[in-house]
C-alpha positions as CSV (number, residue, x, y, z in Angstrom):
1,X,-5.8,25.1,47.7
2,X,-6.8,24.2,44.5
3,X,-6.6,20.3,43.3
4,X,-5.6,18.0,40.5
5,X,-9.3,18.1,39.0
6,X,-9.5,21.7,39.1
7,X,-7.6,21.8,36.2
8,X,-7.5,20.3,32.8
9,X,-4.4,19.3,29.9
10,X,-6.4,21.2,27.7
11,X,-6.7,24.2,29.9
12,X,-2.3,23.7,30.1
13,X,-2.2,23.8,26.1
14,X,-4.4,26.9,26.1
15,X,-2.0,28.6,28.9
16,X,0.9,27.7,27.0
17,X,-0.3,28.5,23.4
18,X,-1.1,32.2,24.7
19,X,2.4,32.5,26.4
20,X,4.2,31.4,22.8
21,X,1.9,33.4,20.5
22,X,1.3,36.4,23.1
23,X,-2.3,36.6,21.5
24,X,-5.4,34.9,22.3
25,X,-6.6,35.1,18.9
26,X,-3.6,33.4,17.2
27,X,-3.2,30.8,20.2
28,X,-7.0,30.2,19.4
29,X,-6.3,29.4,16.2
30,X,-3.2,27.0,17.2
31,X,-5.6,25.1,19.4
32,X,-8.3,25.2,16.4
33,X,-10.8,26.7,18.8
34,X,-13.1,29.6,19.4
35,X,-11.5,32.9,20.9
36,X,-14.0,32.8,23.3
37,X,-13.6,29.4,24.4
38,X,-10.0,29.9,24.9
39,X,-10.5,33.2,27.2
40,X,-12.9,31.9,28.8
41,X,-10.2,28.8,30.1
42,X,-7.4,30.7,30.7
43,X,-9.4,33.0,33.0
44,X,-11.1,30.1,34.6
45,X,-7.2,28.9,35.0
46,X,-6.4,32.2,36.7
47,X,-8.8,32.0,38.9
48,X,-8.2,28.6,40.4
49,X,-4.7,29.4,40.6
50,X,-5.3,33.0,42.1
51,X,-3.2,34.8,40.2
52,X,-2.8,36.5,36.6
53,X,-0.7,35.0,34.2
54,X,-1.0,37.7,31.4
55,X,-1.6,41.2,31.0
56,X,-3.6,42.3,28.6
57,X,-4.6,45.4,26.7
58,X,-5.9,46.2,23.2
59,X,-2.8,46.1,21.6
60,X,-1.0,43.2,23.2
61,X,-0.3,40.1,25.5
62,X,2.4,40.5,28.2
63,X,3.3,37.1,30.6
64,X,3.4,38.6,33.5
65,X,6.1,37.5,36.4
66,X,4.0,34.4,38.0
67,X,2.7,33.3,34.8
68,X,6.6,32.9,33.4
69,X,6.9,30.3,36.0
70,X,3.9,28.5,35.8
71,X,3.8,28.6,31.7
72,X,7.3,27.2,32.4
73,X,5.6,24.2,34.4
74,X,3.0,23.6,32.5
75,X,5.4,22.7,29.5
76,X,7.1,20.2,31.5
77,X,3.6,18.5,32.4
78,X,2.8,18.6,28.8
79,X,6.0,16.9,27.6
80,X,6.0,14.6,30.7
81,X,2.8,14.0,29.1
82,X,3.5,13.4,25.7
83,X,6.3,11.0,26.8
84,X,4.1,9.0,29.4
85,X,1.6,8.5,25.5
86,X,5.1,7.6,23.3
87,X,6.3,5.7,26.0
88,X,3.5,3.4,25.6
89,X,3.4,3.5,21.8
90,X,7.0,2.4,21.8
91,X,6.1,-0.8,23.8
92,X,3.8,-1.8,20.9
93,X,6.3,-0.7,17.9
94,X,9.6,1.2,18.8
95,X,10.0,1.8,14.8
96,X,6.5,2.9,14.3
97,X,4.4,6.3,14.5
98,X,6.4,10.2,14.0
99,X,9.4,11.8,15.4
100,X,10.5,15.0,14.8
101,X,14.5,14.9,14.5
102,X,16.7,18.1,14.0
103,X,19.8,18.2,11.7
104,X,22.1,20.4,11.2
105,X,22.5,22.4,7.8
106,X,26.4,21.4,7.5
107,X,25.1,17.7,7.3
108,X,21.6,17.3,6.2
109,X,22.4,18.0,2.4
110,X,24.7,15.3,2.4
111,X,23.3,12.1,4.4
112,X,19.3,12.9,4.6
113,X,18.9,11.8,1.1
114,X,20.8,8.3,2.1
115,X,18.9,8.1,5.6
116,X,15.6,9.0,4.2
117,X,16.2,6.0,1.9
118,X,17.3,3.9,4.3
119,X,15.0,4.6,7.0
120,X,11.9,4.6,4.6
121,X,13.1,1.0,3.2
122,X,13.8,-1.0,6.1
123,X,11.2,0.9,8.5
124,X,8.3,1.4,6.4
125,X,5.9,2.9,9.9
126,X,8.2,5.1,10.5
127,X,7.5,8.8,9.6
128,X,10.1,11.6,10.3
129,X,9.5,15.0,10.8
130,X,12.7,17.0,9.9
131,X,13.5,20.1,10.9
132,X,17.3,21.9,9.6
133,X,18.9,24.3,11.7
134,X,22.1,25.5,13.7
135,X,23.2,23.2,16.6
136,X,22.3,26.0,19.4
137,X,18.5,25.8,18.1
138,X,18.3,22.0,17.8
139,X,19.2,22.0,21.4
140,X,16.9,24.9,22.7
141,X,14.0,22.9,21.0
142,X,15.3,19.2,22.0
143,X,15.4,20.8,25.6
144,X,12.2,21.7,25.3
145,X,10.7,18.7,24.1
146,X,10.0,20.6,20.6
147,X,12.0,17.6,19.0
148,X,12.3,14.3,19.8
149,X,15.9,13.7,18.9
150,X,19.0,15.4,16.5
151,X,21.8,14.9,14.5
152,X,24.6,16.9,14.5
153,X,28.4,17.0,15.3
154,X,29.0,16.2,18.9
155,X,30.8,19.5,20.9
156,X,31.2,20.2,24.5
157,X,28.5,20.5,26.5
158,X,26.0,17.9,25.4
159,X,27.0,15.5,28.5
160,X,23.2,16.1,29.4
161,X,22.0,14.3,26.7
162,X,22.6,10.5,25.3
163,X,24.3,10.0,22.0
164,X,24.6,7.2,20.1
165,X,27.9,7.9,17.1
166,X,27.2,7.3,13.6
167,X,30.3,8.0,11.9
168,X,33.6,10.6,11.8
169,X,34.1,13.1,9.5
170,X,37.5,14.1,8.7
171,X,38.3,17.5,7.4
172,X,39.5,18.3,4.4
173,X,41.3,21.4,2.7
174,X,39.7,23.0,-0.5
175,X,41.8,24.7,-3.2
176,X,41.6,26.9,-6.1
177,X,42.5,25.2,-9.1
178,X,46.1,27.0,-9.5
179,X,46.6,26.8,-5.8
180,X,50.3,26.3,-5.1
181,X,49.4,24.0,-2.2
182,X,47.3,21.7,-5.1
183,X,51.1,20.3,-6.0
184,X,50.9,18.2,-2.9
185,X,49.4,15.2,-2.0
186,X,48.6,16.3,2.0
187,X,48.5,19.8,3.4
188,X,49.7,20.2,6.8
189,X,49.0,22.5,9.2
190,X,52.5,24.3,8.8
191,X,51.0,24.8,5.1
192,X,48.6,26.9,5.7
193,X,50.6,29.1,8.2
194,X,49.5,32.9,7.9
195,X,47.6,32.1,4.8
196,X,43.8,33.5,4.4
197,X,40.8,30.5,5.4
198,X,37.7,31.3,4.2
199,X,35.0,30.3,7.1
200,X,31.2,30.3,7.9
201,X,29.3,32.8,9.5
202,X,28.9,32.8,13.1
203,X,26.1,30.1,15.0
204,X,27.5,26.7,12.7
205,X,29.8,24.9,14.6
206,X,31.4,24.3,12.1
207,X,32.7,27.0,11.5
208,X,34.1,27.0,15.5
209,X,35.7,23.5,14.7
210,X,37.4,25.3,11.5
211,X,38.4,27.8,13.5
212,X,39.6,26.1,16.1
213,X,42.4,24.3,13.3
214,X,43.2,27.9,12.2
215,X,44.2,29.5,15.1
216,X,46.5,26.1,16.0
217,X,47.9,26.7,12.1
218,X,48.6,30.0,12.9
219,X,46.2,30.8,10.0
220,X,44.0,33.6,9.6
221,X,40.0,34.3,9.0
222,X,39.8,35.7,5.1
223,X,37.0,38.9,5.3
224,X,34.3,36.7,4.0
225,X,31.7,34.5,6.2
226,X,29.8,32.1,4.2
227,X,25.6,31.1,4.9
228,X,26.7,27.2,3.5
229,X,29.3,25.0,2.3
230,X,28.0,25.3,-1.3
231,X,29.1,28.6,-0.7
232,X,32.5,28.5,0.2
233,X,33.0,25.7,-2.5
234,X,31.7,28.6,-5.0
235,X,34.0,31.3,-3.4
236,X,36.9,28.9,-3.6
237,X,36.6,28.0,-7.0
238,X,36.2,31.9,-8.3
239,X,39.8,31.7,-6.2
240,X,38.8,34.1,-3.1
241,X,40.6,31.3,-1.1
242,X,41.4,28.3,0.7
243,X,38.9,26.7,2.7
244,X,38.3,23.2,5.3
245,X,35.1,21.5,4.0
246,X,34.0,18.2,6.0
247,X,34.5,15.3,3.8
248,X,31.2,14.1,3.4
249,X,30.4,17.3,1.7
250,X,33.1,16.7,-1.3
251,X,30.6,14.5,-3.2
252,X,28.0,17.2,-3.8
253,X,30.2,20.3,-3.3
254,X,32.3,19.3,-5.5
255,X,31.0,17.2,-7.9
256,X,32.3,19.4,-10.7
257,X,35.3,19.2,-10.0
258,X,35.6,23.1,-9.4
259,X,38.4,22.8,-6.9
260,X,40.7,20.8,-5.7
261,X,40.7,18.3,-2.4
262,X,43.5,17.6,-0.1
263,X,43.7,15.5,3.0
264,X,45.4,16.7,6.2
265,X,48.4,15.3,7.2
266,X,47.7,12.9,10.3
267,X,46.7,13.5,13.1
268,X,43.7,14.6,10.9
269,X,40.9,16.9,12.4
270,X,37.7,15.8,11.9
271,X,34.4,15.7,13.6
272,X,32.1,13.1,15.2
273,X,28.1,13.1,13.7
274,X,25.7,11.4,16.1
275,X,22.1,11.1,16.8
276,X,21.2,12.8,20.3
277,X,18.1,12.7,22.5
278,X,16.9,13.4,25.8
279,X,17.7,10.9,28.8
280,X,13.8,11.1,29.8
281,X,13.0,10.0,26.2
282,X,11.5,6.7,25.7
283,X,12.4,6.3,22.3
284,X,15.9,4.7,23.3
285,X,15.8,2.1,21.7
286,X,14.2,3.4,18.8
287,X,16.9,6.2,18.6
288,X,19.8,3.4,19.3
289,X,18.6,1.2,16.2
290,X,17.8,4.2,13.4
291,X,21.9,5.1,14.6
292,X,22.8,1.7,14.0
293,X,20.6,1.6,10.5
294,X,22.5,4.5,9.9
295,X,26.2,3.3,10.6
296,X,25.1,0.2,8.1
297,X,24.4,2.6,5.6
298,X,27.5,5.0,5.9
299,X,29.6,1.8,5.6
300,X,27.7,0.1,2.8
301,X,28.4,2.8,0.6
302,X,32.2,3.6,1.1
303,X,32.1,5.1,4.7
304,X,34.5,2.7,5.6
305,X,34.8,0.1,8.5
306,X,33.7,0.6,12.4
307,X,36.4,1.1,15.0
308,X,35.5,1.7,18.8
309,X,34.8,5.1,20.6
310,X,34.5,5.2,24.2
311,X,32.3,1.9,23.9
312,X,30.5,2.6,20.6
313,X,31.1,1.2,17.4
314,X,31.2,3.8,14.6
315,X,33.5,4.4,11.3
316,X,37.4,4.9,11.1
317,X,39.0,8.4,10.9
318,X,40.4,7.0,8.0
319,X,37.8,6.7,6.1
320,X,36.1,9.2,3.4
321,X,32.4,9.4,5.0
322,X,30.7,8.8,3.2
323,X,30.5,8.9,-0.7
324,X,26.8,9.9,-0.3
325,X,25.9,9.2,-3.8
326,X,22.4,9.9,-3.4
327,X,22.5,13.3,-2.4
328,X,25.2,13.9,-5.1
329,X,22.6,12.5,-7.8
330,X,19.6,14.6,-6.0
331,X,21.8,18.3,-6.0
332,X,23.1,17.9,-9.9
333,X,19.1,17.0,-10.7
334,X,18.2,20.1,-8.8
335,X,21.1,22.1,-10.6
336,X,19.9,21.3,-13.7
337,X,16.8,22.1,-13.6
338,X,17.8,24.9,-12.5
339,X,21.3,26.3,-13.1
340,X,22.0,29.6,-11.3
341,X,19.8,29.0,-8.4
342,X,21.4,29.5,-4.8
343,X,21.2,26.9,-2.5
């Protein structure tokens, strides 16, 4: 049977870099080492394992059935790994070294210029790595230790991981100018009763939180799926539509005033942005004080006061969150620079 010293981490990193790049010469290049070398450790790997963890041909690099399991392992001893080395770092400075942190796109253009600021000012070791995509992929690569935490709007089925709230976003309607619905001061759900809702395209959640109000209104999906908010701001403004926009998106979205903003009548929909990580992460305390940086900075600049969730402290309902003036003042420099440009 083979033992611990029969095998090496950097053996692991070859085994796994093959599996993700199903070719030795690219996973050579990942590791920054020779093709040969690499081979030459993945068959010694093989052998003391006794059994073939790819197939391989001229053309191509399958993983064959065994090797899906190991490769599988191996990750976890890698990450265990890499947490055991961060664990240790965080002793010596929780707010010091790199973390890579996922956001999701129906957020990140409207508080990563204020948390970038933030962060940067008050934790000058600190060096974030972000990464923008939907919620699904945020948690496929948290899971898999590709990131070290996220933020994104909390939905069912994170119960596996620890969150820490940083604020509620309440939903707002967006109207064409000449809307007849513009001549009140709060639309309720009976308002928008059969009428047309234009909505994202499918893999924001988002979009299944917008829907989610429609089909209690008794409203209907208009034959349009946005890639962004920016979008449906644009769509509703050439008056294709009504649309629900999260309120920390009117500052940028509509910072032209190109349509018009109505609250909901209460009890008002919204949604609740936190910062998630893994339970086996050592960076909890790291991760609890950038979301506690962060609620500071939502309520410094208009995101309102902190009420109590479940325990933990984060902003009222009722408040607008957040004004985000920064990322307002960054989108109309990058506008104007250059006008016509899709973001």
């Amino acid at each position: 049977m083979p033992a611990i010293q029969d095998l090496s981490i950097r053996q692991l990193q070859y085994v796994v870099a093959v599996a993700e790049t199903l070719g030795f010469h690219r996973a050579a290049e990942r590791c920054n080492v020779s093709q040969p070398t690499l081979s030459a450790q993945v068959q010694q790997v093989e052998e003391v394992l006794g059994v073939p963890l790819f197939e391989r041909d001229k053309r191509r690099v399958i993983v064959t059935t065994a090797g899906i399991e190991i490769v599988d392992r191996a990750k976890r001893v890698l990450m265990e790994l890499e947490d055991l080395l961060a664990s240790a770092a965080a002793v010596r400075d929780p707010l010091a070294g790199t973390f890579r942190v996922g956001v999701i796109p129906t957020v990140a253009p409207y508080l990563l210029p204020d948390v970038t600021q933030s962060w940067g000012r008050d934790y000058p070791l600190l060096h974030v790595i972000w990464r923008e995509e939907p919620t699904e992929t945020l948690l496929r690569r948290l899971d898999a230790g590709e990131l070290d935490a996220a933020l994104l709007a909390l939905v069912p089925g994170l119960e596996h991981l620890r969150t820490e709230p940083v604020a509620v976003d309440p939903f707002v309607v967006a109207l064409p100018p000449d809307h007849p619905l513009t001549r009140k001061k709060t639309v309720t759900i009976d308002d928008i009763h059969e009428v047309a809702v234009l909505l994202l395209e499918d893999g924001h959640c988002f979009r299944a939180q917008a829907l989610s109000l429609c089909t209690k209104a008794g409203a209907h999906e208009a034959p349009f799926r946005a890639t962004s908010l920016s979008t449906l701001a644009q769509m509703v403004a050439s008056g294709a539509g009504i649309t629900l926009l999260p309120s920390m998106a009117t500052a940028v979205e509509n910072r032209r005033g190109q349509v018009e903003i109505r609250p909901l009548a209460p009890p008002v929909p919204g949604r609740t942005i936190a910062l998630v990580w893994r339970p086996s992460s050592p960076y909890a305390a790291t991760f609890k004080e950038l979301a506690a940086n962060l609620r500071r900075g939502l309520s410094a600049s208009g995101a309102g006061g902190a009420s109590s969730l479940n325990g933990s402290p984060q902003p009222k309902a009722s408040a607008s969150v957040p004004s985000s003036r920064a990322s307002a003042r960054h989108q109309e420099r990058t506008s104007s620079k250059a006008p016509g440009v899709r973001r």
